[in-house]
GUVEXTOR-124229 format. One line per 5 residues: number of its first residue (from 1); their letters; for each residue z, y, x of C-alpha. Coordinates in pm, 1 decimal. Layout:
<pts>
NUM) a) Z/Y/X | ... $
</pts>
This chain:
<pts>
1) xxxxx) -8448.0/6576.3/-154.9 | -8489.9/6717.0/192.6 | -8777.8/6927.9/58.9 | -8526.1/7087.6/-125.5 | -8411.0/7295.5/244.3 $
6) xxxxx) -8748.8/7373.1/338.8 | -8809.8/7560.9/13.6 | -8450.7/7680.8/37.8 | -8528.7/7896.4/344.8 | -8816.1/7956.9/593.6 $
11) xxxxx) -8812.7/7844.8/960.3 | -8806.8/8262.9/1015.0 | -8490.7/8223.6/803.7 | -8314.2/7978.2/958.5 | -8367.5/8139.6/1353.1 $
16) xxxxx) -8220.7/8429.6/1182.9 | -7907.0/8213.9/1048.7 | -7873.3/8137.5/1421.4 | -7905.0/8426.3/1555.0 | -7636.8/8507.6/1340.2 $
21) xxxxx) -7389.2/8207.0/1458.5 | -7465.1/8367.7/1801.7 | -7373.9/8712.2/1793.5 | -7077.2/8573.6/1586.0 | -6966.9/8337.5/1802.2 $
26) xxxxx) -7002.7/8625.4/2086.2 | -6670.0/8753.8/1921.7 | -6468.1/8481.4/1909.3 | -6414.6/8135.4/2041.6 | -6418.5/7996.0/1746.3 $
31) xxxxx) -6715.6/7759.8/1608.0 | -6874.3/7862.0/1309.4 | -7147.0/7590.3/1163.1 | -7337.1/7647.7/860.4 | -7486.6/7340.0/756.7 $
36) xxxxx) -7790.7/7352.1/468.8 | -7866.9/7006.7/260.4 | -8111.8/6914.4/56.6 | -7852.5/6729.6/-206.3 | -7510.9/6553.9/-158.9 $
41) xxxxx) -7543.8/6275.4/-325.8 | -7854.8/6107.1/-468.6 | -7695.3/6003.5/-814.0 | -7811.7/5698.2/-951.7 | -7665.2/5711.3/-1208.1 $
46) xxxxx) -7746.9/6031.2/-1368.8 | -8119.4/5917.5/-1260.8 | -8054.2/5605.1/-1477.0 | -7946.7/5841.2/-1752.9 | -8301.0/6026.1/-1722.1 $
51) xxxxx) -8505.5/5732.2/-1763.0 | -8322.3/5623.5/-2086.1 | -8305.2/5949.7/-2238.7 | -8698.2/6035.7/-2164.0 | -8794.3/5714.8/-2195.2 $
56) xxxxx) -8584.6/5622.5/-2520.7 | -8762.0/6045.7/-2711.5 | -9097.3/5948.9/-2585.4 | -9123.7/5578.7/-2668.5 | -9004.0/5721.7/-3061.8 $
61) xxxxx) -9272.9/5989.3/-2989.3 | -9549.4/5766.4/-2947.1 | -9462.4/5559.1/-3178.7 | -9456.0/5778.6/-3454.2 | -9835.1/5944.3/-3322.7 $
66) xxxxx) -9914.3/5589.4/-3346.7 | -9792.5/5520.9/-3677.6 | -9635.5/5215.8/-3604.8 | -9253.6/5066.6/-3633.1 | -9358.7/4778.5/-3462.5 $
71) xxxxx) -9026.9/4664.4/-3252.3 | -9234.3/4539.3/-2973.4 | -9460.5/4837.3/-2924.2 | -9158.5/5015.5/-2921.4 | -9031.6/4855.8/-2628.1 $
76) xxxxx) -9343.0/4842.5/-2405.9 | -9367.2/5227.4/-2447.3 | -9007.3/5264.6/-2420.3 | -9049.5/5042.2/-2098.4 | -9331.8/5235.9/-1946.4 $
81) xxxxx) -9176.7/5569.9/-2010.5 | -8842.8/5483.9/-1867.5 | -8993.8/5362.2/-1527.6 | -9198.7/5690.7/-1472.5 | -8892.5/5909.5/-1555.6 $
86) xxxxx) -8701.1/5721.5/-1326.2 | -8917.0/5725.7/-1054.5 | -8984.7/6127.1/-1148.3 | -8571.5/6214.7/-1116.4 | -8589.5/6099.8/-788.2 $
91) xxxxx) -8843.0/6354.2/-692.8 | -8824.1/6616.4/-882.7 | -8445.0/6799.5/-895.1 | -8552.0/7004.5/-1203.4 | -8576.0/6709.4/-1444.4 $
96) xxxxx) -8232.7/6516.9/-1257.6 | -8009.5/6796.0/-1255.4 | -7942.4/6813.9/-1610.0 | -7816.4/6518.8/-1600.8 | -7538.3/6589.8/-1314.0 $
101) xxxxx) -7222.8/6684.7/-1460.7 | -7076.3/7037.2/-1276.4 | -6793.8/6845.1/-1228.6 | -6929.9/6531.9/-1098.5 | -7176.0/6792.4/-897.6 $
106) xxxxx) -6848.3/6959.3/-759.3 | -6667.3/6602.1/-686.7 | -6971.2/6502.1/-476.6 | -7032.5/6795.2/-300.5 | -6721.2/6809.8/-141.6 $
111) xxxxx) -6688.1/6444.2/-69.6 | -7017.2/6512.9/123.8 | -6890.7/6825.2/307.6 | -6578.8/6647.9/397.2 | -6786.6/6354.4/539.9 $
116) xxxxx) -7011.4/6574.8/706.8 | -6727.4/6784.7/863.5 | -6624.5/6429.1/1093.6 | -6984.9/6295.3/1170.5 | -7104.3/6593.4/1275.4 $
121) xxxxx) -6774.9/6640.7/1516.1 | -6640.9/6949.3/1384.3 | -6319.1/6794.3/1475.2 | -6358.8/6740.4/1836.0 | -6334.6/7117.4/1945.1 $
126) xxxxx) -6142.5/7181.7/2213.8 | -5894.3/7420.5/2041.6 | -5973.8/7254.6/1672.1 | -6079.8/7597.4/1559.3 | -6436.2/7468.3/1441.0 $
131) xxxxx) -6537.8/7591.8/1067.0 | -6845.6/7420.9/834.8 | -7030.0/7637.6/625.9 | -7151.8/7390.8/361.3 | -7440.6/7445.9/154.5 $
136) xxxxx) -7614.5/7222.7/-80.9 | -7944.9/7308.4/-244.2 | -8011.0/7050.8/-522.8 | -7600.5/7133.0/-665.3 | -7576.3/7523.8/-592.0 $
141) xxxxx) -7267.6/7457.2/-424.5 | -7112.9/7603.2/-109.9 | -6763.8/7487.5/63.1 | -6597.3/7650.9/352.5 | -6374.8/7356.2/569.7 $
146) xxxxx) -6176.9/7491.1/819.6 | -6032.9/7223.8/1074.0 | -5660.9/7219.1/1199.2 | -5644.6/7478.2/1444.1 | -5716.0/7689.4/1167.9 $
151) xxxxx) -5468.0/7692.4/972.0 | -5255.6/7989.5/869.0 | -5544.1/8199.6/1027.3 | -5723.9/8234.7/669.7 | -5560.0/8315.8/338.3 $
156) xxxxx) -5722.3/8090.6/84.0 | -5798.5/8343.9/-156.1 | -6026.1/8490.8/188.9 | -6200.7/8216.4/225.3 | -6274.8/8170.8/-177.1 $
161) xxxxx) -6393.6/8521.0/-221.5 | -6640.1/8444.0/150.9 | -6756.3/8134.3/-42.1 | -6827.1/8350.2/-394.5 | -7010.7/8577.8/-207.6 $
166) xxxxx) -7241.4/8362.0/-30.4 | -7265.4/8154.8/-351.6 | -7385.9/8496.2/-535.6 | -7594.6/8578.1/-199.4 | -7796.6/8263.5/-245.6 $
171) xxxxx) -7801.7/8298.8/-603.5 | -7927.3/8629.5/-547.0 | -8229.8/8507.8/-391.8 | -8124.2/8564.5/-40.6 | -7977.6/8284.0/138.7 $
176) xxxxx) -8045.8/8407.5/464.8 | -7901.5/8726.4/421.7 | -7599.6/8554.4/243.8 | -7539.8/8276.8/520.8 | -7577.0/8520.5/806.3 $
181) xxxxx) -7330.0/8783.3/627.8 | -7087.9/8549.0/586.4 | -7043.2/8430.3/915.1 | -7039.6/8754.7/1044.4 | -6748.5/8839.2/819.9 $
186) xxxxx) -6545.6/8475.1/908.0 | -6590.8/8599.0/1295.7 | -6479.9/8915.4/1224.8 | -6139.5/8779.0/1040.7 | -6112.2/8496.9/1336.2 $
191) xxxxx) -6149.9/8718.7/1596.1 | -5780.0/8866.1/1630.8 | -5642.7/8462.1/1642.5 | -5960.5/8334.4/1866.3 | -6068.4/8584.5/2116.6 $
196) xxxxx) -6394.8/8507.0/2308.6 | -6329.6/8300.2/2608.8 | -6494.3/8328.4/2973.3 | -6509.3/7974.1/3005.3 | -6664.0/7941.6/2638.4 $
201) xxxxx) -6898.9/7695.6/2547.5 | -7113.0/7671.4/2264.6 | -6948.9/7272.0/2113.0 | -7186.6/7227.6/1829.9 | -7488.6/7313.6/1674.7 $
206) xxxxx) -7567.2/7662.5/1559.8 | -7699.4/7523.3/1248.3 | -7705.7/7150.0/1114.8 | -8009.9/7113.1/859.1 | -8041.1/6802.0/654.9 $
</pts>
């Protein structure tokens, strides 16, 4: 579903979601990564779920425009139907996602951030002061991870009402706008703990797309 972050946001989006991470990241020593992905998990078997629902209501479709009860049509239309909607979920996020339970969607999502948060080295900082800004398309989910160095610098119920706003931002229909205030407001609180350094360098990517 990489698709998914190209029709998320424009390339003119996403140089302004860096320029963003840069004037941010002017103000305080801190790194601050938004990452965008197309979906967290790929979900078998809620894609499994899709063919036998679709193909289970159109196989009894057809067969009743066909007027026939016949057990064996039954299952070659059943068949056939099943195998296109299974090979459509994996394309099309529309027709998969009701089939993703929010809590299942929720459970994933994190596990993904959190996995994403050690390969792309978020950890290895030099003052482990390094925080992801998760977002991920196909689930409508965002996660802020701060690493250890971070801690006690953020009340939780900051970052929770930074992550409802960018979740309303992009829900808005302006994830640019959303991503780029958001880090500007996480620099702004980080700032006072993690005061720009002269020997500063810029330890990971301004933004991580997948």
């Amino acid at each position: 579903m990489r698709r998914l972050v190209t029709q998320f946001m424009t390339e003119a989006d996403r140089n302004a979601i860096r320029d963003a991470v840069r004037a941010a990241e002017a103000k305080t020593s801190a790194e601050i990564v938004p990452m965008i992905v197309g979906a967290s998990d790929s979900y078998p078997k809620a894609q499994l779920a899709c063919a036998l629902t679709v193909g289970l209501v159109c196989a009894v479709l057809a067969c009743l425009a066909c007027g026939t009860r016949n057990m064996w049509v039954f299952l070659a239309f059943f068949g056939v139907f099943a195998l296109l909607a299974f090979q459509a979920a994996k394309r099309l996020p529309a027709l998969l996602r009701p089939f993703v339970s929010p809590a299942r969607a929720s459970h994933e999502t994190l596990q993904a951030a959190q996995a994403a948060f050690f390969s792309q080295g978020l950890t290895r900082t030099r003052e482990r002061n390094a925080l992801l800004v998760y977002v991920s398309v196909f689930e409508r989910l965002v996660f802020l991870l701060p690493d250890t160095g971070l801690a006690g610098k953020f009340d939780a119920r900051e970052l929770d009402a930074a992550a409802a706003a960018l979740s309303a931002g992009i829900r808005g229909g302006r994830p640019a706008e959303a991503i780029a205030a958001a880090v500007a407001g996480l620099a702004q609180s980080l700032a006072a703990a993690f005061p720009p350094r002269e020997d500063d360098v810029n330890e990971i990517k301004d933004l991580i797309l997948f």
